[in-house]
KEKOL-751739 format. One line per field, with one value per residue: residue number from 1; x, y, z of N, C-alpha, C in turn. Coordinates in Angstrom, 3 decimals, always signed. Example, Ala and Ser with C-alpha at 12.3 -4.5 7.8 and 13.67 -1.06 7.14 Angstrom:
BEGIN
num <- [1, 2]
n_px <- [+13.190, +12.850]
n_py <- [-5.690, -2.250]
n_pz <- [+7.800, +7.080]
ca_px <- [+12.300, +13.670]
ca_py <- [-4.500, -1.060]
ca_pz <- [+7.800, +7.140]
c_px <- [+13.200, +12.900]
c_py <- [-3.300, +0.030]
c_pz <- [+7.800, +7.870]
! end
This chain:
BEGIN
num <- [1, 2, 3, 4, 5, 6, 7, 8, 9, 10, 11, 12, 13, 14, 15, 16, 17, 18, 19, 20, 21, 22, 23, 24, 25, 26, 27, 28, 29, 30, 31, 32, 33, 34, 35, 36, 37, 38, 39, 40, 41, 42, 43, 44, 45, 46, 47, 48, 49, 50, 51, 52, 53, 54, 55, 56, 57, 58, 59, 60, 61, 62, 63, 64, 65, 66, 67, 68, 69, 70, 71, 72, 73, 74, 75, 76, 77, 78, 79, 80, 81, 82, 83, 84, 85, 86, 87, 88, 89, 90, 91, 92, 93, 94, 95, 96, 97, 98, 99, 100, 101, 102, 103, 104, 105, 106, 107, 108, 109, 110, 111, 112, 113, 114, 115, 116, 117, 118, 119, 120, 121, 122, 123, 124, 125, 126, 127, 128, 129, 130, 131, 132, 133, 134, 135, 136, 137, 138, 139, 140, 141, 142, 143, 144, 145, 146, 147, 148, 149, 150, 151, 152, 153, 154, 155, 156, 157, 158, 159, 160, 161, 162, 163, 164, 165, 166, 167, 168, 169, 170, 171, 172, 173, 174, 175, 176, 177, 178, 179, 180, 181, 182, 183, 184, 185, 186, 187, 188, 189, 190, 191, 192, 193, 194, 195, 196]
n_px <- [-84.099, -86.194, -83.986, -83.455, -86.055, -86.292, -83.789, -84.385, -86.793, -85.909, -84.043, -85.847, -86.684, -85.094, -83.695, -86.155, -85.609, -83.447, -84.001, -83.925, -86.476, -89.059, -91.765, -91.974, -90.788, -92.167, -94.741, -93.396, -92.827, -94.788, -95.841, -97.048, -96.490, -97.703, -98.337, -96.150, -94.553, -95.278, -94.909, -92.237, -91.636, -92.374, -90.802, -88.392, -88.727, -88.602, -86.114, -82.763, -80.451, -78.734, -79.110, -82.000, -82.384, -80.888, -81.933, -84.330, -84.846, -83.345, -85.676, -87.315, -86.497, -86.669, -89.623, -90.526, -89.624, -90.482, -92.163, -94.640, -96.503, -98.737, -96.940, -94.934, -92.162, -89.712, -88.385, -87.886, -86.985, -84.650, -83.869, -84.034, -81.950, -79.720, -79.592, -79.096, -76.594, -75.181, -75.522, -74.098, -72.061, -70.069, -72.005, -73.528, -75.798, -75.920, -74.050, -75.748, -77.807, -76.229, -76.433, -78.507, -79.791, -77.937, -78.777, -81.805, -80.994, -80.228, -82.440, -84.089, -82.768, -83.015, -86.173, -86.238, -85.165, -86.663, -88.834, -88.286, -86.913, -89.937, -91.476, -89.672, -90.782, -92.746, -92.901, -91.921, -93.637, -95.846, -94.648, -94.181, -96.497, -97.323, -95.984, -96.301, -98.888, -98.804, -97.886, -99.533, -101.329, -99.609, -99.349, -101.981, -101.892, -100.354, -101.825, -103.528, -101.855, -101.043, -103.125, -103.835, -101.351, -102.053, -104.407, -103.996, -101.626, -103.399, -105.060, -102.786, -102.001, -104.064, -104.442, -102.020, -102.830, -105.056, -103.364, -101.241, -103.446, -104.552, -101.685, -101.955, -104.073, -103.501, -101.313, -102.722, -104.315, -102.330, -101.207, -104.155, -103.798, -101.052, -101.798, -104.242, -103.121, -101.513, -102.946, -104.522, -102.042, -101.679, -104.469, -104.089, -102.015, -103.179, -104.907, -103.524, -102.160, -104.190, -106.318, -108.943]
n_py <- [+43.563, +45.427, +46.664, +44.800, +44.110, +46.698, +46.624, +44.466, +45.756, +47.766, +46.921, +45.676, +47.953, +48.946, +47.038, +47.162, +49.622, +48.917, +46.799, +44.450, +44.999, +43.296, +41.459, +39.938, +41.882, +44.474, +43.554, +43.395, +45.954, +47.079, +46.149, +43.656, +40.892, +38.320, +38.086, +38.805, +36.615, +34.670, +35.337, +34.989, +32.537, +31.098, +32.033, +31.103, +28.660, +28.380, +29.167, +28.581, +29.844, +32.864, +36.653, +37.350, +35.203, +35.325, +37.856, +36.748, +34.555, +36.260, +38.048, +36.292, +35.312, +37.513, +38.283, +35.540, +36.305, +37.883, +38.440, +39.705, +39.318, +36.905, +35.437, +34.525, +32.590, +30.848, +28.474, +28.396, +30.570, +30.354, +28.314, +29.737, +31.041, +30.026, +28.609, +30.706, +31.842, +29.348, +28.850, +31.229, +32.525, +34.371, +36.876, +39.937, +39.536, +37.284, +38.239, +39.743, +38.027, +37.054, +38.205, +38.707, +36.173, +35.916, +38.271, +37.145, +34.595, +36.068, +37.709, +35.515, +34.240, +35.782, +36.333, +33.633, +33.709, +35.900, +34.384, +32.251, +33.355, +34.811, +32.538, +31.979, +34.335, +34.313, +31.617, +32.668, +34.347, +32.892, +31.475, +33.128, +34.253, +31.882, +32.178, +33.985, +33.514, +31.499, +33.033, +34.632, +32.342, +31.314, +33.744, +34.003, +31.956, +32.643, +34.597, +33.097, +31.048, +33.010, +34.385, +32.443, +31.450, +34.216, +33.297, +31.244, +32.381, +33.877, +32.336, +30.723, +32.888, +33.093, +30.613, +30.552, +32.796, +31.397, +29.083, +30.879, +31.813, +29.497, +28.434, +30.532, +30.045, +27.130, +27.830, +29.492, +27.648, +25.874, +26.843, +26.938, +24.650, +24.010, +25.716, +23.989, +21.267, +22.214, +23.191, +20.797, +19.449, +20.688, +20.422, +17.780, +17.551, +18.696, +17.048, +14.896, +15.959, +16.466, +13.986, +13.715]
n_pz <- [-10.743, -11.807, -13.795, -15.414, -16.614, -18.004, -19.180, -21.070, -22.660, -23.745, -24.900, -26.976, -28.496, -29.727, -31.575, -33.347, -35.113, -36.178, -37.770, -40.416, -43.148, -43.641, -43.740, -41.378, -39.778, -39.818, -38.661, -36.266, -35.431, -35.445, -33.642, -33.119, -31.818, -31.754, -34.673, -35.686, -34.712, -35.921, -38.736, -38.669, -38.300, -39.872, -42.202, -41.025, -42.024, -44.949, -45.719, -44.618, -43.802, -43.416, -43.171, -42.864, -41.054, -39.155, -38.503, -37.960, -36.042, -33.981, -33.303, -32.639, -30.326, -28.564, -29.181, -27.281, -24.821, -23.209, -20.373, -19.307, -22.104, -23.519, -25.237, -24.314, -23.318, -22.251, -22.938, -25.459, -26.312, -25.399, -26.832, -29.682, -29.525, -29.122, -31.318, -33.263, -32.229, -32.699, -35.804, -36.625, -35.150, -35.194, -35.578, -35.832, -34.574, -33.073, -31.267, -29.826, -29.178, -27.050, -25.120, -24.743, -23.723, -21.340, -19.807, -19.502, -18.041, -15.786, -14.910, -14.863, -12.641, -10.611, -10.424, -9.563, -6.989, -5.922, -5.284, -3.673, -1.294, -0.853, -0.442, +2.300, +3.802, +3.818, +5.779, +7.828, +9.036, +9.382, +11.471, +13.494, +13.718, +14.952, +17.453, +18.012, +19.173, +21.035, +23.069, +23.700, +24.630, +26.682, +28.169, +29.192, +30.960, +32.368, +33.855, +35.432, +36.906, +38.103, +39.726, +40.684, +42.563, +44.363, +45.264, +46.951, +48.287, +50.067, +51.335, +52.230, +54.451, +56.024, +57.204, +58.588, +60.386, +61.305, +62.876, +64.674, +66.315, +67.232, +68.866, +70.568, +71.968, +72.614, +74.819, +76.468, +77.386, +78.136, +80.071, +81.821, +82.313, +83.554, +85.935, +87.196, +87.403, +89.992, +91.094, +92.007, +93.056, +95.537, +96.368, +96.900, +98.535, +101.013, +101.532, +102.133, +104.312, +106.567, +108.063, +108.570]
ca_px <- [-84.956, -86.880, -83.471, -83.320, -86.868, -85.951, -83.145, -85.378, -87.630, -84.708, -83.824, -86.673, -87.100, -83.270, -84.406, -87.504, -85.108, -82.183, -84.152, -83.660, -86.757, -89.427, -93.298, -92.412, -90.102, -93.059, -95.191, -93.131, -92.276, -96.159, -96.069, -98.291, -95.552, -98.377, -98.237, -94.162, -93.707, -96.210, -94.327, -90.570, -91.751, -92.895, -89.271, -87.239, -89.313, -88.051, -84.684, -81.817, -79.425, -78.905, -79.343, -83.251, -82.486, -80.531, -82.709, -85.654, -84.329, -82.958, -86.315, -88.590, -86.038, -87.220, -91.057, -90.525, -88.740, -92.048, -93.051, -95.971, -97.015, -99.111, -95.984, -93.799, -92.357, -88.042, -87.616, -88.057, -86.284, -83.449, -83.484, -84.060, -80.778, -78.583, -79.470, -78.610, -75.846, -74.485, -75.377, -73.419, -71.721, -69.550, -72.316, -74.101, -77.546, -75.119, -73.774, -76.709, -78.461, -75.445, -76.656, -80.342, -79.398, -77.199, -80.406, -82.433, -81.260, -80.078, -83.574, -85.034, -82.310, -83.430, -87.209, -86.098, -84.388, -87.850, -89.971, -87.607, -87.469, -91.421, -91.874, -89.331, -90.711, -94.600, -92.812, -91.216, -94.620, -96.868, -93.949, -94.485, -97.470, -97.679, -95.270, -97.434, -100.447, -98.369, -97.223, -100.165, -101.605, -98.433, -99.571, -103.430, -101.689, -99.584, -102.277, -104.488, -101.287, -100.638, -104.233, -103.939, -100.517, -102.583, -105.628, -103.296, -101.012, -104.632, -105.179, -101.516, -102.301, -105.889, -104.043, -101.322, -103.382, -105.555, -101.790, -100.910, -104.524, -104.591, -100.844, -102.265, -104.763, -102.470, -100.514, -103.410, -104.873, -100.971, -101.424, -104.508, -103.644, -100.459, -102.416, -105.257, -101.950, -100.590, -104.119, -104.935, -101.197, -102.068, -105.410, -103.697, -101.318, -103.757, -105.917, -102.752, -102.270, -105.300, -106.519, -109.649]
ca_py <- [+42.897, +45.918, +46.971, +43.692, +44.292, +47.796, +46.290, +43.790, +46.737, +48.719, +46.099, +45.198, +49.352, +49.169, +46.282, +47.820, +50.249, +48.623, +45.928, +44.203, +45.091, +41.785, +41.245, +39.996, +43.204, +45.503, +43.434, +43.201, +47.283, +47.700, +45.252, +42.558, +39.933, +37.083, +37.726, +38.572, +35.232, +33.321, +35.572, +34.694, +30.859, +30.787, +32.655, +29.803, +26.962, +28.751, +29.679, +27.809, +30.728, +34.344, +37.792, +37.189, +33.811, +35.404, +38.580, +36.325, +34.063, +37.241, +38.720, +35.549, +35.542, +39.064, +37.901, +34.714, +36.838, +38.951, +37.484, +40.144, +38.567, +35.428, +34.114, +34.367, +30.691, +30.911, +27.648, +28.330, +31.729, +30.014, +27.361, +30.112, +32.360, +29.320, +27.852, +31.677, +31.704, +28.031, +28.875, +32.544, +32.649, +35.726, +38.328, +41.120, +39.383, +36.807, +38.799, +40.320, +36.939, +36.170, +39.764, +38.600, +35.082, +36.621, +38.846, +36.187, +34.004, +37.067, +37.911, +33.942, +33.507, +36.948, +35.855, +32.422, +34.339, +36.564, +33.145, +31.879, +34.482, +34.967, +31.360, +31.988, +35.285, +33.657, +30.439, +33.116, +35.088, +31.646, +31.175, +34.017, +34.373, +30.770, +32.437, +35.173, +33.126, +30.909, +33.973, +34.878, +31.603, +31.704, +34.956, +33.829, +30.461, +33.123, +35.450, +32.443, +30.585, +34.367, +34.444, +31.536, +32.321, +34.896, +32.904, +30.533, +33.441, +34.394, +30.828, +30.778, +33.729, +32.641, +29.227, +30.916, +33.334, +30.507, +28.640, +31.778, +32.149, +27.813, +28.665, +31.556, +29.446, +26.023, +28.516, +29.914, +25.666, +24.984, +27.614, +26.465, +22.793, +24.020, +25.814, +22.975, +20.667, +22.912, +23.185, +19.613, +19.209, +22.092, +19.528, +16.587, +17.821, +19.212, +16.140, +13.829, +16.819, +16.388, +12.927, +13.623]
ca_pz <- [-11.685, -12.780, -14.469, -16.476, -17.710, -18.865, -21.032, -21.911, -22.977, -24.932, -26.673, -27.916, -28.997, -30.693, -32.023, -33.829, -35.485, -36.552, -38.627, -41.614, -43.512, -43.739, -42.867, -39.944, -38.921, -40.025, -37.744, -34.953, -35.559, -34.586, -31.970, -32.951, -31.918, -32.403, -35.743, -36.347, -34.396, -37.119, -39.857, -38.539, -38.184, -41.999, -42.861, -40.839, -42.497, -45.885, -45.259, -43.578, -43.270, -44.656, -42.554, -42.277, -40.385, -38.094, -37.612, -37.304, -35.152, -32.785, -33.368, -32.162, -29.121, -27.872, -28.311, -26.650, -23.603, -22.885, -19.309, -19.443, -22.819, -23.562, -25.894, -23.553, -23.461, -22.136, -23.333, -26.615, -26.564, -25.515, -28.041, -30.824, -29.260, -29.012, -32.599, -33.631, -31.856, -33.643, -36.930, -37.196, -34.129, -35.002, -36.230, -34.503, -33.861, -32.367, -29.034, -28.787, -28.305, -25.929, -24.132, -24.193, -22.602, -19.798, -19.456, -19.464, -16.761, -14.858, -14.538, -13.741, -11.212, -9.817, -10.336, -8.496, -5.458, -4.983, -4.476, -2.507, -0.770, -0.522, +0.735, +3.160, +4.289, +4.676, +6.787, +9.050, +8.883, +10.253, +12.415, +13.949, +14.389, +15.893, +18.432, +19.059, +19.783, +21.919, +23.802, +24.524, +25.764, +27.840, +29.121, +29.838, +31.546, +33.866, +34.524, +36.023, +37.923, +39.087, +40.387, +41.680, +43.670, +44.947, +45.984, +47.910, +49.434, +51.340, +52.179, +53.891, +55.641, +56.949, +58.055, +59.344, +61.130, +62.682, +63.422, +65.589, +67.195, +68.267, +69.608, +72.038, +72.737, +73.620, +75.391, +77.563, +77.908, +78.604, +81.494, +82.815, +83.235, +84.674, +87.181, +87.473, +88.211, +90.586, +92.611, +92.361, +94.048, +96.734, +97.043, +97.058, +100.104, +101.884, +102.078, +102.962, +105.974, +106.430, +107.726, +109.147]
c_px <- [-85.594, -85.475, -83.385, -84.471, -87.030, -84.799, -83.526, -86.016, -86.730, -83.713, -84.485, -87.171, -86.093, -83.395, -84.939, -86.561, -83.827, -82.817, -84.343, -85.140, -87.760, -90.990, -92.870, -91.698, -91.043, -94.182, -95.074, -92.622, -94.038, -96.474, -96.986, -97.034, -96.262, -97.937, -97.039, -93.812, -93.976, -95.225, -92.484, -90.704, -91.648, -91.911, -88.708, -87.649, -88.601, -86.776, -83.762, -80.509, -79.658, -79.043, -80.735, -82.986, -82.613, -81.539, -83.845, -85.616, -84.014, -84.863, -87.435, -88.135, -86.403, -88.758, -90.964, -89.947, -89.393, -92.498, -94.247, -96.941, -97.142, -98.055, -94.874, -93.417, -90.348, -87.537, -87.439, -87.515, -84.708, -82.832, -82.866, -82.559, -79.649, -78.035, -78.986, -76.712, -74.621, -74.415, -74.354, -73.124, -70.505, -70.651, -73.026, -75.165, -76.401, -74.794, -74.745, -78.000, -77.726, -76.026, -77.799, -80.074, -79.072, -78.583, -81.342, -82.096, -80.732, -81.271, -84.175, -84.120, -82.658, -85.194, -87.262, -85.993, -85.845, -88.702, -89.845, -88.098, -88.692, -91.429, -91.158, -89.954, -92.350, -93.816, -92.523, -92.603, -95.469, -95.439, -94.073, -95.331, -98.044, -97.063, -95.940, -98.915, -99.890, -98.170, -98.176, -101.297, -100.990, -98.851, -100.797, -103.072, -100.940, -100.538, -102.999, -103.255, -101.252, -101.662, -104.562, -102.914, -101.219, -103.589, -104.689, -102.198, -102.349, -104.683, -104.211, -101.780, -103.437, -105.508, -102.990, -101.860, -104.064, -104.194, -101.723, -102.018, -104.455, -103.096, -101.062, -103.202, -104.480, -102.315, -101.489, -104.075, -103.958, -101.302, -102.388, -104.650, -102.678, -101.089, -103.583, -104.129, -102.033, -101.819, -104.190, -103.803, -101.576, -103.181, -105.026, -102.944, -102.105, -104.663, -104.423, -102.008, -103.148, -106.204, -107.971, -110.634]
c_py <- [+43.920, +47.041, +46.187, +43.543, +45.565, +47.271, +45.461, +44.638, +47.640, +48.006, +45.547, +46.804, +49.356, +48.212, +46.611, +48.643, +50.231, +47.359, +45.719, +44.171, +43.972, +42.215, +41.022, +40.975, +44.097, +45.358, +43.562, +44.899, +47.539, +46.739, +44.315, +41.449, +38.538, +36.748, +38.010, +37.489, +34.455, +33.605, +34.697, +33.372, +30.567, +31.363, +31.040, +28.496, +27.023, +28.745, +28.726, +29.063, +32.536, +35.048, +37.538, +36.288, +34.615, +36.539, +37.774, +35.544, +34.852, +37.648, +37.749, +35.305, +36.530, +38.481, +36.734, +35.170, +37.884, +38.873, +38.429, +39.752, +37.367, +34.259, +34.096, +32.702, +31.086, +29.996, +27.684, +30.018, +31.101, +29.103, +28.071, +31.149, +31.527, +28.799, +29.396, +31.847, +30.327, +28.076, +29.908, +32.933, +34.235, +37.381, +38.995, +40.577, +38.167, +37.509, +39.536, +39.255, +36.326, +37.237, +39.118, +37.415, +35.617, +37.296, +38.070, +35.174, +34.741, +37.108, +36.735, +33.477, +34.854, +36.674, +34.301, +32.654, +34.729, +35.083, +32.799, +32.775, +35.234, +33.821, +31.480, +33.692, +34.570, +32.404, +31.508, +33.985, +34.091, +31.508, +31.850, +34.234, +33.130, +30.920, +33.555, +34.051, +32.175, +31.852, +34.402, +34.268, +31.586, +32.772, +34.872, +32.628, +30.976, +33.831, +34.458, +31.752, +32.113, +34.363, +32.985, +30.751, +32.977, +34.550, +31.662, +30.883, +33.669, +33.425, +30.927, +31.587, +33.375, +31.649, +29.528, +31.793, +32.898, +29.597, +29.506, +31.880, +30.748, +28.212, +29.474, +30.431, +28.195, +26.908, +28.674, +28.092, +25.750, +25.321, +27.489, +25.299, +22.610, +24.977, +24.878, +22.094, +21.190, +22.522, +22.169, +19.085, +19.663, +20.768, +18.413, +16.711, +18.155, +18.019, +14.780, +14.432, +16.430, +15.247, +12.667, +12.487]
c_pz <- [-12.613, -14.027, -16.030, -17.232, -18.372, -19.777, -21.787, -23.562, -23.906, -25.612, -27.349, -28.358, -29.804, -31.944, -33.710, -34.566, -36.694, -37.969, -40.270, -42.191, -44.084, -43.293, -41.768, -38.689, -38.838, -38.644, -36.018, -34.389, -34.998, -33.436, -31.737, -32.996, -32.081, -34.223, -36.822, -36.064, -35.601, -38.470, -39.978, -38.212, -39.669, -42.431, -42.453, -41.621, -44.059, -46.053, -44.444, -43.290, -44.097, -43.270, -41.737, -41.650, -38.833, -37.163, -37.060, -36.007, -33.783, -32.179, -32.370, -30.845, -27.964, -27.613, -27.382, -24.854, -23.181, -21.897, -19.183, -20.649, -22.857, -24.579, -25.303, -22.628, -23.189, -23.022, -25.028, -27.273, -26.145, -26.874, -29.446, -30.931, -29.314, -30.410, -33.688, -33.103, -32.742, -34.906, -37.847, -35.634, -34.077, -35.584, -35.650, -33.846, -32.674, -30.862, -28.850, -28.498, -27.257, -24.510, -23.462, -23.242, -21.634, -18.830, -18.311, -18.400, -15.702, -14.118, -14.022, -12.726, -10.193, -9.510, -8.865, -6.791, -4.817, -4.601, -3.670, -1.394, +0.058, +0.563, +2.108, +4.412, +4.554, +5.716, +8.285, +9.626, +10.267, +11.166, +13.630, +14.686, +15.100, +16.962, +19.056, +20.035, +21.200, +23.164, +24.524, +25.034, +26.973, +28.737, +30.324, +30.802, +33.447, +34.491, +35.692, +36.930, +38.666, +40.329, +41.295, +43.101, +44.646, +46.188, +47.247, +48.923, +50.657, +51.735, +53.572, +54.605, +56.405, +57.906, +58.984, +61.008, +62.092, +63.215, +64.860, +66.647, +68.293, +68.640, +70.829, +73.176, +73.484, +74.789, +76.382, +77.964, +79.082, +80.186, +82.207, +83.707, +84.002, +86.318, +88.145, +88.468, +89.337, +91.887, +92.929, +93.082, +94.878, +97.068, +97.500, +98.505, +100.722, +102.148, +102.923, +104.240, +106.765, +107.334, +108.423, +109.354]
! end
């Protein structure tokens, strides 16, 4: 792009050099293109053809193709490069309004691309960063199930631990009711020995 506003820029200096001799070449030779456009408007209103048409015509093409200036208007640089173009389609201002066109939407389909471009580079931007923030809810969502893995690993162990302790302790019951049994048999025979 910034090639296409350097030939912008050197042809509107070649321009400046090469011209056919007019108020509104003098003006547009010091660079008040407000008031070469006003001059090369008040030529075409005069004039329907001739050299000056065409320079003016080329000439109001260049200011109109300024996007850092306030007369910078495409549609109306095209109009003035095409109606140059139709009226004297073989003479020098001619291909070099076919140059400036080419230029000219070289540069707004290159202008078009960067927006694009932009918008797509801010969607991927908020995309992004709605993936970060997610990421690191995600993260604050694991640290607290983690911690709470944790808090329920000690549980199992505590429950497990009393599990294992009430098993000793069945175990030692089991063993004294089989010895309780055992005596209260031993009593039981000994009283039906017994029959006093």
């Amino acid at each position: 792009m910034m090639q296409t506003c350097a030939g912008l820029a050197c042809l509107l200096a070649l321009s400046g050099c090469a011209l056919v001799k007019s108020h509104g070449n003098r003006l547009f030779a010091d660079r008040d293109f407000a008031g070469a456009r006003d001059a090369y408007l008040e030529l075409l209103e005069r004039r329907d053809g001739g050299r000056r048409v065409e320079n003016a015509l080329y000439h109001l093409g260049l200011i109109y193709l300024q996007p850092e200036r306030d007369l910078y208007d495409p549609k109306a640089a095209e109009a003035v490069l095409v109606r140059l173009s139709y009226i004297r389609p073989r003479s020098e201002y001619a291909a070099k309004a076919a140059l400036l066109l080419a230029l000219h939407l070289e540069t707004s389909r290159l202008r078009e691309d960067a927006r694009a471009q932009n918008l797509l580079r801010r969607e991927v931007e908020r995309e992004l960063a709605s993936l970060r923030e997610e990421a690191t809810q995600t993260e604050a969502r694991s640290e607290d199930q983690s911690k709470k893995v944790d808090q329920l690993g000690g549980r199992i162990g505590r429950l497990q631990s009393q599990i294992v302790k009430l098993r000793e302790e069945l175990a030692a019951t089991e063993e004294e009711l089989v010895a309780r049994e055992q005596e209260l048999e031993r009593l039981k025979r000994i009283d039906l020995e017994d029959p006093e």
